[in-house]
C-alpha positions in Angstrom: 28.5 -2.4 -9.0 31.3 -1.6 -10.8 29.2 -0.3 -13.6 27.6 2.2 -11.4 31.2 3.3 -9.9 32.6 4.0 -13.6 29.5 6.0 -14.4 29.7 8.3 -11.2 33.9 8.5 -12.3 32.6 9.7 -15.8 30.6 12.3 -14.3 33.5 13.4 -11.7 36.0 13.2 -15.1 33.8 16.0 -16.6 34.2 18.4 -13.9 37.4 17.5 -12.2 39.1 16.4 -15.2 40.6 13.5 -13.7 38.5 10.3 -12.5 39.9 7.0 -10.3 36.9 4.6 -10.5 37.1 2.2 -7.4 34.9 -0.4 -7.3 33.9 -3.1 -4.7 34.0 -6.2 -6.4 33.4 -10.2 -5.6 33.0 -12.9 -8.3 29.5 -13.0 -8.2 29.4 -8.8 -8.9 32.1 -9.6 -12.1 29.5 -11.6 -13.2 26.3 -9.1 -12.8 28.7 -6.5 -14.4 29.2 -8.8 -17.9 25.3 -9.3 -17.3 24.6 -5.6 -17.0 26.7 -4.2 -19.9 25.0 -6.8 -22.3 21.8 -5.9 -21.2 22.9 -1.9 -21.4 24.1 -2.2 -25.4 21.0 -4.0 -25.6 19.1 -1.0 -25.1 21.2 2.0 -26.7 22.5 2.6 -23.5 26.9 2.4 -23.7 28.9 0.3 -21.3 31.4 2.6 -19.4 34.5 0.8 -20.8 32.8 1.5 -24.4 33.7 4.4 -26.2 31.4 6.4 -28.5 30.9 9.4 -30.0 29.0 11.1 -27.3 32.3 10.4 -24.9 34.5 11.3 -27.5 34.8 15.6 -26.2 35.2 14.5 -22.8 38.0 12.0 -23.5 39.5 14.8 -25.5 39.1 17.6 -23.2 40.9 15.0 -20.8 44.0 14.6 -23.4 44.4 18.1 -23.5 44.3 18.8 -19.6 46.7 16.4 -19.3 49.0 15.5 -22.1 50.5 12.9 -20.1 47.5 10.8 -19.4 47.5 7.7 -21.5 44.5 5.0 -22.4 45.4 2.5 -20.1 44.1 -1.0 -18.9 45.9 -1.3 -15.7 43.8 -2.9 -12.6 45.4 -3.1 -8.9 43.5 -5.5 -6.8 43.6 -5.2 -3.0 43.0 -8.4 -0.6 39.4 -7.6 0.8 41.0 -7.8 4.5 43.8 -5.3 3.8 43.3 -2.0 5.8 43.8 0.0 2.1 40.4 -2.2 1.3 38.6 -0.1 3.8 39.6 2.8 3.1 39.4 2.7 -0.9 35.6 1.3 0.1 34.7 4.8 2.3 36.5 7.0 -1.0 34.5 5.1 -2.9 31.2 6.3 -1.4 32.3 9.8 -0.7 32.7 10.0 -4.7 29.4 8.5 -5.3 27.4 11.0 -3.3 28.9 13.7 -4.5 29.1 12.7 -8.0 25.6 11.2 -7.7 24.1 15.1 -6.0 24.8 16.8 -9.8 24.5 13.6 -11.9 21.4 11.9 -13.7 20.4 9.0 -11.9 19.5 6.1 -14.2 17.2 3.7 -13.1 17.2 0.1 -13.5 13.0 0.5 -13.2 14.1 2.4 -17.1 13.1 5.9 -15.2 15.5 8.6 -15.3 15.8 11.8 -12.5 17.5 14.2 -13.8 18.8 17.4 -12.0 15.6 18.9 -13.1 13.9 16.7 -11.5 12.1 15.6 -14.6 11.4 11.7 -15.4 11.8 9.7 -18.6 9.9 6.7 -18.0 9.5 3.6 -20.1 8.2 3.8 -23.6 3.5 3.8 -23.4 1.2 4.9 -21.6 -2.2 4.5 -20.2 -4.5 2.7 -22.8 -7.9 1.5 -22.7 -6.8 -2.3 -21.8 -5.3 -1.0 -18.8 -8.0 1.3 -17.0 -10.8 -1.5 -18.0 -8.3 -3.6 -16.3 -7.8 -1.5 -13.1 -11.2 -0.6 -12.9 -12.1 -4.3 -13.2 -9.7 -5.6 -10.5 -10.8 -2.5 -8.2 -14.2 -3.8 -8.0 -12.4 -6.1 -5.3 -12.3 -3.2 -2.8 -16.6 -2.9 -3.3 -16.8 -5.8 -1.1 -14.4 -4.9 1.7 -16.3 -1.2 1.9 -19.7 -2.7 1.8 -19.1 -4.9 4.0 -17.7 -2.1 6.6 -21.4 0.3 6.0 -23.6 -2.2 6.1 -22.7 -4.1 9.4 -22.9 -0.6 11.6 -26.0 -0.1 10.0 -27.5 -3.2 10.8 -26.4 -3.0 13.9 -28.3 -0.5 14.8 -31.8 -1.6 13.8 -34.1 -2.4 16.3 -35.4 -5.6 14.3 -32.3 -7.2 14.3 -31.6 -6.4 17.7 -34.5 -7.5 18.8 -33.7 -10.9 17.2 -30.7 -11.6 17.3 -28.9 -9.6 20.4 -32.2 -8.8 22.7 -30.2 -7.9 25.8 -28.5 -5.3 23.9 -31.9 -4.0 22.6 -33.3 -3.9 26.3 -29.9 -1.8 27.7 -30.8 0.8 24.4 -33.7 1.0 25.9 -33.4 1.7 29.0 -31.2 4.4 28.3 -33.6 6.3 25.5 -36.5 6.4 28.5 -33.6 8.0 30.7 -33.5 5.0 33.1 -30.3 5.9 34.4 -28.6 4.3 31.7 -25.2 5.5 30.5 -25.1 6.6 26.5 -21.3 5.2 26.8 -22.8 1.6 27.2 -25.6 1.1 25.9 -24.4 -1.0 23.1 -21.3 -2.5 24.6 -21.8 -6.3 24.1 -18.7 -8.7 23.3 -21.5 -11.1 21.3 -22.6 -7.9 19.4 -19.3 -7.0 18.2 -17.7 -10.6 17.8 -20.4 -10.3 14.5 -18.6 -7.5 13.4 -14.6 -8.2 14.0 -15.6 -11.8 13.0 -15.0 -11.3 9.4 -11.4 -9.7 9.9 -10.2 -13.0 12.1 -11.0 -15.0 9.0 -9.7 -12.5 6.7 -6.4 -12.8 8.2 -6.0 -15.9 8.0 -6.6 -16.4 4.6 -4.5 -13.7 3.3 -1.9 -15.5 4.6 -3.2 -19.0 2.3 -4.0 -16.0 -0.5 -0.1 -15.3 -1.0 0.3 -18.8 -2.3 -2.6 -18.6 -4.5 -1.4 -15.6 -5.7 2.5 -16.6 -6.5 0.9 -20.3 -8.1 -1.7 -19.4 -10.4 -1.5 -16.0 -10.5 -3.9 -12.6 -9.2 -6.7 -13.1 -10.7 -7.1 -16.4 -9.4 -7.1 -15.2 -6.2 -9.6 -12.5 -6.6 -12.4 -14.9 -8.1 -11.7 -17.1 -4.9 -12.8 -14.3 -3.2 -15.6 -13.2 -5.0 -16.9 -16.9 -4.5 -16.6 -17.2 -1.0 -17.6 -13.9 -0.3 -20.9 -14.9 -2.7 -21.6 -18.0 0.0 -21.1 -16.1 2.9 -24.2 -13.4 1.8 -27.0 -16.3 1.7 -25.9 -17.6 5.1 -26.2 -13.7 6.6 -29.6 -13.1 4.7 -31.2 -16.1 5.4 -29.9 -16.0 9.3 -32.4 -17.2 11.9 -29.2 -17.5 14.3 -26.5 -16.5 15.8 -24.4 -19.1 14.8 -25.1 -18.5 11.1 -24.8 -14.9 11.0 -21.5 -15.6 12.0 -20.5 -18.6 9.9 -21.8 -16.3 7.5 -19.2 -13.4 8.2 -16.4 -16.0 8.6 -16.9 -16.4 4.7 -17.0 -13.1 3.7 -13.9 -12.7 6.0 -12.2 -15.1 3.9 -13.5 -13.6 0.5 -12.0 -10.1 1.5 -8.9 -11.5 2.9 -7.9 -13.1 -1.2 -9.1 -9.2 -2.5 -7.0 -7.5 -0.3 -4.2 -9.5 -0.7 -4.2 -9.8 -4.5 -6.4 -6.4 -5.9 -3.4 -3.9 -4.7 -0.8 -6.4 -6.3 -2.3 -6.7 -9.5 -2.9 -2.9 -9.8 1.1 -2.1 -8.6 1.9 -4.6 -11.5 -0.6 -3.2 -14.3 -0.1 1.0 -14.0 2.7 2.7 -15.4 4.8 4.1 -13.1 3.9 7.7 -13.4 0.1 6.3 -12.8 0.6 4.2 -10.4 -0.6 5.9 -7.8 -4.0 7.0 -9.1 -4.7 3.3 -10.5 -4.1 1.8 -7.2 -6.1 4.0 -5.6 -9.0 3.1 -7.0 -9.0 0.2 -4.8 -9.7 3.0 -2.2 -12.3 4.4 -3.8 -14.1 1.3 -4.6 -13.8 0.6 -1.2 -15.5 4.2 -0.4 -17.9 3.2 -2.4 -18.8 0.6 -1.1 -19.4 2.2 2.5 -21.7 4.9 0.7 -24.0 2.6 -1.5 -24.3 0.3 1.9 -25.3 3.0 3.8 -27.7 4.5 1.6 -29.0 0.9 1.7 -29.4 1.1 5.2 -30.9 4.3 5.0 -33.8 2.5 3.2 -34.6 -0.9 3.9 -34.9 0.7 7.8 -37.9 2.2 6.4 -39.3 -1.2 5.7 -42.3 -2.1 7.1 -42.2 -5.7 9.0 -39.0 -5.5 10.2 -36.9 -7.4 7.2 -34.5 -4.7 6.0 -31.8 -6.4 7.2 -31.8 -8.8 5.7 -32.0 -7.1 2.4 -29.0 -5.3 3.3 -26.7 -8.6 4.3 -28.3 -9.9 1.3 -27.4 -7.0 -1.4 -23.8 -7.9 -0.8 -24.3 -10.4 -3.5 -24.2 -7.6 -6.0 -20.4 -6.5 -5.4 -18.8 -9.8 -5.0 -20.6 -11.3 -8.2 -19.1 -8.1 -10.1 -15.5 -9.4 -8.9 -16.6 -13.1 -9.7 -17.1 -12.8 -13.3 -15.0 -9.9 -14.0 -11.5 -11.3 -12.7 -12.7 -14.4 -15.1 -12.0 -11.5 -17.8 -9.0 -10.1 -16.7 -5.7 -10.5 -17.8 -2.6 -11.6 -16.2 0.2 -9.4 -15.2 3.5 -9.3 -17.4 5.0 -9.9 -13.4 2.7 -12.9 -12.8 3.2 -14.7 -16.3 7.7 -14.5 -16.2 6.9 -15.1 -11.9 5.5 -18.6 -13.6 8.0 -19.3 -15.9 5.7 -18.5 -19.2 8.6 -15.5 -21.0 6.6 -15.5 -24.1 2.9 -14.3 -23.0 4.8 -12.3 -20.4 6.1 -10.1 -23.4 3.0 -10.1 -25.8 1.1 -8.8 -22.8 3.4 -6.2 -21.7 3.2 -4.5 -25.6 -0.6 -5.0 -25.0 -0.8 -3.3 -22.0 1.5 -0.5 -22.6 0.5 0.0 -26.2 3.6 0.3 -28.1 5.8 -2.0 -30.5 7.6 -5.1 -29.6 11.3 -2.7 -29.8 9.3 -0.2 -27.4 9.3 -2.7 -24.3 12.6 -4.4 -24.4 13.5 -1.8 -22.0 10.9 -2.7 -19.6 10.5 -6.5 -20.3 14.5 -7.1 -19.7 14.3 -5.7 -16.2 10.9 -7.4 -15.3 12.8 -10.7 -16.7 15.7 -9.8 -13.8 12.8 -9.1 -12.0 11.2 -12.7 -12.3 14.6 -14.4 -12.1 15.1 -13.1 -9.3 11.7 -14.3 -7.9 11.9 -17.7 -9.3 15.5 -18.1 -7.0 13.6 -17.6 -4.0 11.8 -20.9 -3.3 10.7 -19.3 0.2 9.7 -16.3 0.4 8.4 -15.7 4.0 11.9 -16.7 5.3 13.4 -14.2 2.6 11.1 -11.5 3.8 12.6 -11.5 7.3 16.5 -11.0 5.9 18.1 -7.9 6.5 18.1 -6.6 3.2 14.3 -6.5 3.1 14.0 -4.8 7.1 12.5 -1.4 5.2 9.5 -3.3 3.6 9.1 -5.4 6.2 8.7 -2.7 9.0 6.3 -1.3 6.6 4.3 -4.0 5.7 3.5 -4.4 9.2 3.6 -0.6 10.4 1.4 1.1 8.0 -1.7 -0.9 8.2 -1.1 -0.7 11.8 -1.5 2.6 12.0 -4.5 3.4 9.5 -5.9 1.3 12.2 -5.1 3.4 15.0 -6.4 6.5 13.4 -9.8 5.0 14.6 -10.9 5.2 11.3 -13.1 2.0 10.6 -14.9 3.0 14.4 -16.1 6.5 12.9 -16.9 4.3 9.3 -18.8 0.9 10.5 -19.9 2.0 13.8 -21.1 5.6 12.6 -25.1 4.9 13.0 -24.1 3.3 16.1 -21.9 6.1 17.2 -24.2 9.0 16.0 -27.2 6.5 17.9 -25.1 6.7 20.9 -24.5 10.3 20.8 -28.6 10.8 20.7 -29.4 10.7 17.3 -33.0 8.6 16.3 -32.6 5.9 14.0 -33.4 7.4 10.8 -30.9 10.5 11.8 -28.0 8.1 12.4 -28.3 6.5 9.3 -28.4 9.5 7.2 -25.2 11.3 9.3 -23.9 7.7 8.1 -24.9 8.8 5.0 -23.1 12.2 5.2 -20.1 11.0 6.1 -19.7 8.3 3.6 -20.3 10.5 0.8 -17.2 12.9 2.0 -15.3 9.7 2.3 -15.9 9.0 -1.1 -15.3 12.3 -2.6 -12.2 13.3 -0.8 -10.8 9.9 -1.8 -11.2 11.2 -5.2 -9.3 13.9 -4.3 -6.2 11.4 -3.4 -7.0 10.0 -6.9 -5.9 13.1 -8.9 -3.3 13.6 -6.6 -0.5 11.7 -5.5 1.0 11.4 -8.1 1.6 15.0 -8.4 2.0 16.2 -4.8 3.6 13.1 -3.6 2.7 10.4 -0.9 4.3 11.8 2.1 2.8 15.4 1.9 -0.9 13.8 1.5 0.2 11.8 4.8 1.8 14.7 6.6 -1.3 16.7 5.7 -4.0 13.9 6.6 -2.2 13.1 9.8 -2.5 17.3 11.1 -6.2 17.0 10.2 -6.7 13.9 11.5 -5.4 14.9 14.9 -7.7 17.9 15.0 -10.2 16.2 14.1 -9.6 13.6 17.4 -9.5 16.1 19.9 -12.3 18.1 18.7 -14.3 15.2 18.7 -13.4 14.1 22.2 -13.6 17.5 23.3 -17.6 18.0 22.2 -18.6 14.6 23.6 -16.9 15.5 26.7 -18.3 18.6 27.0 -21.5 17.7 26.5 -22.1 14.3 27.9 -19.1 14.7 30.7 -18.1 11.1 32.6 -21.7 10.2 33.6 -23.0 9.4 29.7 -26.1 11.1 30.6 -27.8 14.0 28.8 -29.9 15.1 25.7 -27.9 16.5 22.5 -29.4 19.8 20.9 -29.8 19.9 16.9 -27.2 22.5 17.0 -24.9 20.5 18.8 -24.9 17.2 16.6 -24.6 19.1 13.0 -21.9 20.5 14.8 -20.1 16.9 15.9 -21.4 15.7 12.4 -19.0 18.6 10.7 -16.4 18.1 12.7 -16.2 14.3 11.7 -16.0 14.7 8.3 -13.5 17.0 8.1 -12.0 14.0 10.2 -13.0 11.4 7.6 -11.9 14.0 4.6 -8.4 13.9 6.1 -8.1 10.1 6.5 -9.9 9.4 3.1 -7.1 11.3 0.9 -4.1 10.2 3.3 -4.2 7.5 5.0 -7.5 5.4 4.0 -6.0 5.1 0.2 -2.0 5.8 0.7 -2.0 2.4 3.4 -3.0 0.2 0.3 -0.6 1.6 -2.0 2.7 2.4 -0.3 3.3 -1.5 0.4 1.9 -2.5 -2.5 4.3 -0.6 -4.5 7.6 -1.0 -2.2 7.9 -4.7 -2.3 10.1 -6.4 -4.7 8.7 -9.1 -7.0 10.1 -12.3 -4.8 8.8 -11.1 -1.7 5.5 -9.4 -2.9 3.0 -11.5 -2.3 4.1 -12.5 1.4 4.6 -8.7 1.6 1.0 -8.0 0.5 -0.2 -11.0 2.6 1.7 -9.0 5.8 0.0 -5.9 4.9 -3.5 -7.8 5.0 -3.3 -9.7 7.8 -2.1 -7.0 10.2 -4.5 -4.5 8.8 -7.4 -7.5 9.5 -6.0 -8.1 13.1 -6.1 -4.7 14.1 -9.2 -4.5 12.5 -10.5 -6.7 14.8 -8.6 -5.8 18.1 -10.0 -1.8 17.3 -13.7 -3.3 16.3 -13.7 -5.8 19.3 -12.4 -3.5 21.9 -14.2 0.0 20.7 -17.5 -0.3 22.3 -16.1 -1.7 25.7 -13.5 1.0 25.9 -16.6 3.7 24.9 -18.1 2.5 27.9 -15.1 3.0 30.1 -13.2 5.6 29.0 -15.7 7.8 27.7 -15.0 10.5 25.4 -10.6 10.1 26.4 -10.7 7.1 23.7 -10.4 9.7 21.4 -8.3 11.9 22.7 -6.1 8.2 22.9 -6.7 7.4 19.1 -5.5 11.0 18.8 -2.2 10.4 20.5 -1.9 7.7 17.7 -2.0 10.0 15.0 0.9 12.3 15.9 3.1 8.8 16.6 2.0 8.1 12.8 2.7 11.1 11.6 6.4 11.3 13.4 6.7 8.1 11.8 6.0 9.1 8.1 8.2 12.5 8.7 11.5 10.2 9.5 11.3 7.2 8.1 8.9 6.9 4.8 10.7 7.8 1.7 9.0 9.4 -1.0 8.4 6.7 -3.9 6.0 9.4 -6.4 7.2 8.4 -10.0 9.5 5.3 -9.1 9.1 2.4 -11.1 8.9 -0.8 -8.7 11.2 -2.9 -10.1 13.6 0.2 -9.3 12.3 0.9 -5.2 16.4 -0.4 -4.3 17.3 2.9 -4.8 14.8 4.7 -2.6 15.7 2.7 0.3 19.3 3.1 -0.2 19.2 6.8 -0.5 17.0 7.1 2.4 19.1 8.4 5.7 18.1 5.4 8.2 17.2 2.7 6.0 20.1 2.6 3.9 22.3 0.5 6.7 19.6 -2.5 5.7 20.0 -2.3 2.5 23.4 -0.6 1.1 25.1 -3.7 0.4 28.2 -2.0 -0.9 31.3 -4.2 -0.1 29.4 -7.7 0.0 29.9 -10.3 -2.2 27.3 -13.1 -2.6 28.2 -15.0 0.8 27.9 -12.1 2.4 31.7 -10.9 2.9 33.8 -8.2 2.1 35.0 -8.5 -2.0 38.2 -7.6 -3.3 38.7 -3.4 -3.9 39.5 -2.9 -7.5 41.3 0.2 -8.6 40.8 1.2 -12.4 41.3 4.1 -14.3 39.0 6.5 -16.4 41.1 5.8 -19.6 40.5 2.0 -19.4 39.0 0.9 -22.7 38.5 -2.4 -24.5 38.0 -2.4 -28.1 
């Protein structure tokens, strides 16, 4: 801490010429200073009690400004109760912000902002290793998205109605031959959708068992968990002749996605560098989008097969993207953050030249703040009681809010219940599935656009953006259904009319896929620090998977009782999230992660969490030390 004070006095020295350091200091910080300033001269980087050559002008200029000024080495200490301790402690911060507002910022992540606004990062780059890696580990989010197409799809094939949820079959209908049957209801079953929102029950609960995994043996053990379980769970759905085991069956694919979602945006976080992190952890997203448009062009087909088995080659198929996860994580290599998280230094290091690229002398940057990193991991032997302290409120509150609200956008009831939705609205079969189609295919390309993006334009105006057309979106949704089909549910939709509602979704589904569909993965991901990540990412899952469930569970029976006003309701939603992302998310474009401390202490709210100025290591005030500019030790 001191260090930091010194360096925000040097910087004050060169414009004022004077400086008065003043520093908050307890034992424990003495000791992280020595730390600091042996890890600093380690890398090039000069202590500010050190003098070279590049200080030498400013130590002059100071001389002559003030002939009287002398080298000194005088420290006055002030009791930490004393009301001078106070006040020294709010001089202190007024000097830091307004040394810090024309300053570089160094980062401890090895970045540096300067008043440009240009970043050095660490030494490499993006090789080879790396994307093969990420592209590899992204695979995960295939099964997740597949999943999410193919169970609206089959859903709304009359076969597998007919077999397996016959009252539901009967209701549809009754309603097609105009039998007074209300277009709201006519798939509103509690049985029907328990298939569906199965999956995300189990899927929270074993992201919560995947953190362990995770922290133990590592991330890529915990996505060939998944990829295995997910594997069992596709021959009990395709060889269903119940019920029961087309739910057993989604139980186990619930638990496959839960250890992919929990450990795929981790590993990713870990492997990019920083200035790429953002378009490497997307492409979780858009294997995910993916997913949704390969399962529904599957839909799209096997409805078309004669004898009324399609579905089952569509439950089936799922094979295909958890055995790509199965045997590629058996490939993959381990994160530099995963190998010193387990205690193994050495491999740590050889794979961190490896995956940046560069000489052993080119990541000793880098590899001595991932060590601090992992030390600082390895201290906390729990980490879902460390989660909950105060210092760690800001990723906390967005662990848990962010997934929460990609939920409420109403996303997944547009993406897994779009045949159904479409087949509601008065589309035939075939038609549903191919506006499924549609819509999958602008989800996929407009994640690409998030891609190529964010880490250029920035997380929060992709969010801002994708939140405005989201909201339009909503309402002009809610507003064609009601217009057309009123409170009753009754009436026949026009060609016209459903390319029209068909349009307007996808700019719905354009906005979400480049905002909120990709960003809801990455932001947590990337904020946590290393001893709290996995139980971050394990918070992250399971609330998205609950909500998951509450939306998928409750959609079809709210349809059918609030008509066309649940949108304008998952509309109301979307400006709460966007309000939310407008105050309180900080931008984190370009931050290394081992450095995200910073953002949340320069952050207007969540800086009272986290600015831990004047605390020593139980928690109290530390002693105010007063030093001067001069102070020097040869």
């Amino acid at each position: 801490m001191c260090t930091r004070v010194c360096d925000t006095a040097n910087t004050v020295e060169r414009k004022h010429k004077h400086v008065v350091g003043i520093g908050v200091r307890s034992k424990s910080e003495q000791d992280l200073q020595l730390r600091s300033q042996a890890n600093k001269s380690t890398h090039g980087v000069p202590s500010p009690n050190h003098n070279t050559n590049a200080d030498q002008p400013t130590t002059q200029a100071l001389q002559q400004a003030s002939p009287d000024h002398k080298q000194t080495n005088r420290r006055i200490v002030f009791p930490s109760s004393s009301i001078v301790h106070h006040l020294l402690r709010w001089f202190r911060r007024s000097v830091h912000r307004r040394a810090a507002a024309t300053s570089n910022v160094a980062m401890a992540g090895g970045g540096v902002v300067a008043p440009s606004g240009r970043r050095q990062d660490y030494p490499g780059g993006l090789t080879p290793f790396v994307l093969m890696a990420c592209l590899v580990a992204s695979s995960g989010g295939l099964i997740f998205g597949y999943d999410i197409g193919i169970s609206g799809g089959v859903t709304s094939m009359d076969p597998f109605l007919r077999g397996f949820f016959p009252s539901v079959y009967q209701k549809q209908l009754q309603a097609e031959a105009g039998g007074g049957g209300s277009q709201y209801c006519k798939f509103d079953s509690q049985l029907l959708t328990l298939f569906t929102s199965s999956l995300y029950v189990a899927a929270l609960a074993s992201s919560l068992m995947a953190a362990s995994v995770t922290r133990a043996f590592g991330r890529k053990w915990s996505m060939f968990a998944g990829g295995i379980t997910f594997l069992v769970g596709c021959v009990f759905n395709g060889a269903a002749v119940n019920v029961a085991m087309l739910i057993l069956g989604r139980v186990l694919l619930g638990v496959g996605v839960g250890f992919a979602n929990q450990s795929v945006p981790v590993y990713l976080s870990e492997m990019a560098p920083a200035r790429m992190r953002g378009m490497l952890n997307n492409g979780f997203q858009l294997m995910i989008t993916l997913g949704v448009f390969f399962a529904n062009l599957i839909n799209y087909g096997t409805d078309r097969i004669a004898g009324g088995w399609g579905w089952r080659l569509s439950l089936g198929l799922a094979a295909v993207p958890a055995a790509i996860i199965t045997i590629g994580s058996l490939f993959l290599p381990d994160t530099p953050n995963s190998l010193l998280e387990r205690g193994r230094p050495e491999e740590a290091r050889r794979m961190l030249r490896r995956v940046r690229g560069v000489d052993d002398a080119d990541v000793s940057a880098e590899y001595d703040d991932l060590v601090a990193a992992g030390e600082a991991s390895r201290a906390v032997s729990h980490p879902w009681r460390d989660i909950l302290r105060r210092k760690h409120r800001p990723q906390l509150v967005m662990a848990v809010a962010i997934p929460l609200f990609q939920q409420l956008t109403g996303i997944n009831v547009i993406m897994f219940y779009a045949p159904v939705l479409f087949k509601t609205l008065g589309f035939g079969g075939g038609a549903s599935l191919m506006s499924a189609v549609i819509t999958g295919l602008v989800n996929l390309v407009s994640t690409l656009v998030s891609v190529f993006t964010v880490d250029r334009v920035g997380r929060r105006a992709l969010l801002l953006e994708g939140g405005a057309q989201m909201l339009a979106g909503q309402l002009a949704v809610g507003a064609l259904i009601g217009t057309k089909f009123g409170w009753s549910g009754v009436a026949t939709i026009p060609t016209g009319y459903a390319v029209a509602v068909v349009v307007v979704m996808c700019a719905y589904v354009a906005g979400f896929a480049w905002s909120w569909g990709p960003l809801a993965w990455l932001v947590p991901s990337e904020v946590m620090p290393l001893e709290i990540r996995p139980a971050g990412q394990s918070i992250t899952v399971a609330v998205n998977m609950l909500m998951t469930f509450a939306v998928a569970q409750a959609f079809l029976p709210l349809l059918c009782r609030l008509k066309f006003v649940l949108f304008f309701a998952f509309a109301a939603f979307v400006v709460v999230m966007t309000l939310f992302v407008a105050f309180f998310l900080p931008e984190t474009k370009g931050v290394p992660i081992e450095d995200m401390a910073a953002v949340w202490k320069a952050h207007w709210y969540w800086k009272r969490f986290v600015d831990d100025d004047g605390e020593g290591a139980d928690g109290r005030g530390g002693d105010i030390e007063m030093g001067f500019a001069g102070d020097a030790k040869n």
